[in-house]
C-alpha positions as CSV (number, residue, x, y, z in Angstrom):
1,X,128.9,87.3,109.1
2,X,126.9,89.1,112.0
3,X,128.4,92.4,111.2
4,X,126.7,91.8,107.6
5,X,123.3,90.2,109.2
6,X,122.8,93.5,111.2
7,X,123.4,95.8,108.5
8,X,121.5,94.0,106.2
9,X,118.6,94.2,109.2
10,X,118.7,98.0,109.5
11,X,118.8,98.4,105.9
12,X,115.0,96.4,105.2
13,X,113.7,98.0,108.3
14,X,114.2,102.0,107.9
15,X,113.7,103.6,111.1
16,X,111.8,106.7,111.0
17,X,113.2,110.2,112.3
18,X,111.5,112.0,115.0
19,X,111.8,115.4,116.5
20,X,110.5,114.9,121.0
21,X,108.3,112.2,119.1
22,X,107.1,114.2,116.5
23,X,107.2,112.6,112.6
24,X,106.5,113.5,109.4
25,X,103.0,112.1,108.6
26,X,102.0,112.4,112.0
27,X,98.1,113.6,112.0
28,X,97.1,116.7,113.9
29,X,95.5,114.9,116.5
30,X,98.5,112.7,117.2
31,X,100.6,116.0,117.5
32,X,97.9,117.1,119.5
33,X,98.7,114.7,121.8
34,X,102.2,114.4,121.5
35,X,102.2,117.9,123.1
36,X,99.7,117.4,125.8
37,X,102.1,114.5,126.7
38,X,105.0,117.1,126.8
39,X,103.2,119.5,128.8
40,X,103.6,122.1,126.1
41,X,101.4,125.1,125.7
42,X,99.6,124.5,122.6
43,X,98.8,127.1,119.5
44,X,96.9,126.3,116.6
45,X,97.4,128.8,113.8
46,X,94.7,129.4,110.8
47,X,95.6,131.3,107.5
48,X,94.9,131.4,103.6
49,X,98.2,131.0,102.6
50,X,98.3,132.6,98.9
51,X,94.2,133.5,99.7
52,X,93.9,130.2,97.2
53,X,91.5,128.9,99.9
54,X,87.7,129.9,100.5
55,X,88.2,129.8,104.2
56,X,91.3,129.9,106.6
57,X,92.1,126.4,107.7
58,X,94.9,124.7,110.2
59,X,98.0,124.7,109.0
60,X,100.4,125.1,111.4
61,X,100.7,123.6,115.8
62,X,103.3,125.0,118.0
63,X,104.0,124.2,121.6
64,X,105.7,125.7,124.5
65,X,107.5,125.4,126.9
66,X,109.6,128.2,129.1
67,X,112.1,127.2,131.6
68,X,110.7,128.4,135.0
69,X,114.3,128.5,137.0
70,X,116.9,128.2,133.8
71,X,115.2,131.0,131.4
72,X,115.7,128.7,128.8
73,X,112.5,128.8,126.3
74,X,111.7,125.9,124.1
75,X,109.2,125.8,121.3
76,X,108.2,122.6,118.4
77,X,106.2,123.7,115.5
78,X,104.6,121.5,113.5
79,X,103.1,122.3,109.8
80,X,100.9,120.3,108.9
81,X,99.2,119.9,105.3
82,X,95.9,121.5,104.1
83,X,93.3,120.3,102.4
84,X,92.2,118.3,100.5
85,X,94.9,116.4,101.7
86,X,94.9,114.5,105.1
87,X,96.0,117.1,107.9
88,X,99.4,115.5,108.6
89,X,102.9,117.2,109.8
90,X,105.0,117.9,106.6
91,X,107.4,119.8,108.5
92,X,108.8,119.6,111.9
93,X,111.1,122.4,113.4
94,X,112.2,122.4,117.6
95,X,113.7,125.7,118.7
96,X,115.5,126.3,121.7
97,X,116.8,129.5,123.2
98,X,118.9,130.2,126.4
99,X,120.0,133.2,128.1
100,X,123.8,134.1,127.4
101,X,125.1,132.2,130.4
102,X,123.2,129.2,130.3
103,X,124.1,128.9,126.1
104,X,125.3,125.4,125.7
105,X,128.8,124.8,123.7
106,X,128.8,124.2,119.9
107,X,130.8,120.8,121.2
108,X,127.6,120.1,123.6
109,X,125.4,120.5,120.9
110,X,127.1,118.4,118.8
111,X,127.8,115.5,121.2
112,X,124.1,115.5,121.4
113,X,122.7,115.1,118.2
114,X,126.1,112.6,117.9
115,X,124.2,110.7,120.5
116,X,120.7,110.5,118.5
């Protein structure tokens, strides 16, 4: 019946996982923007990973963002692909830190992502 309908629903439409808004796939100008959105302090970082390159090229965005009365600092770093292939996010990593007495509970953290 409906329970059946609305799992059969979810099941043809997979709903893609995001990190603040942030996918996999996600071109560098969309996380570009993403960021800006966020208010983060943007980073671009070049390299030659392996030196298999001729020249250093994007592969990697972080933002961040440090809490001005908590002391909490948050940071999303985004790696994105390098050519020849499209410059898109094939890994997506959010990092928070707190000072010892602001640390949220293991149980807080885990009724959160419960939540998501």
């Amino acid at each position: 019946g409906l329970a059946f309908a609305s799992l059969s629903a979810l099941a043809a439409e997979p709903r893609q996982l995001d990190t603040l808004g942030f996918r996999l796939g996600m071109p560098a100008q969309a996380v570009v923007h993403r960021m800006r959105e966020l208010s983060l302090t943007i980073n671009a970082h070049e390299g030659n990973p392996g030196n298999v390159l001729d020249k250093p090229m994007l592969h990697r965005l972080t933002g961040q963002r440090q809490g001005a009365t908590s002391g909490s600092d948050e940071s999303i770093e985004a790696d994105l692909v390098t050519p020849p292939g499209a410059q898109v996010v094939w890994r997506v990593m959010r990092i928070s830190a707190y000072p010892a007495q602001a640390k949220p509970t293991v149980a807080t953290v885990y009724d959160s992502l419960q939540e998501k």
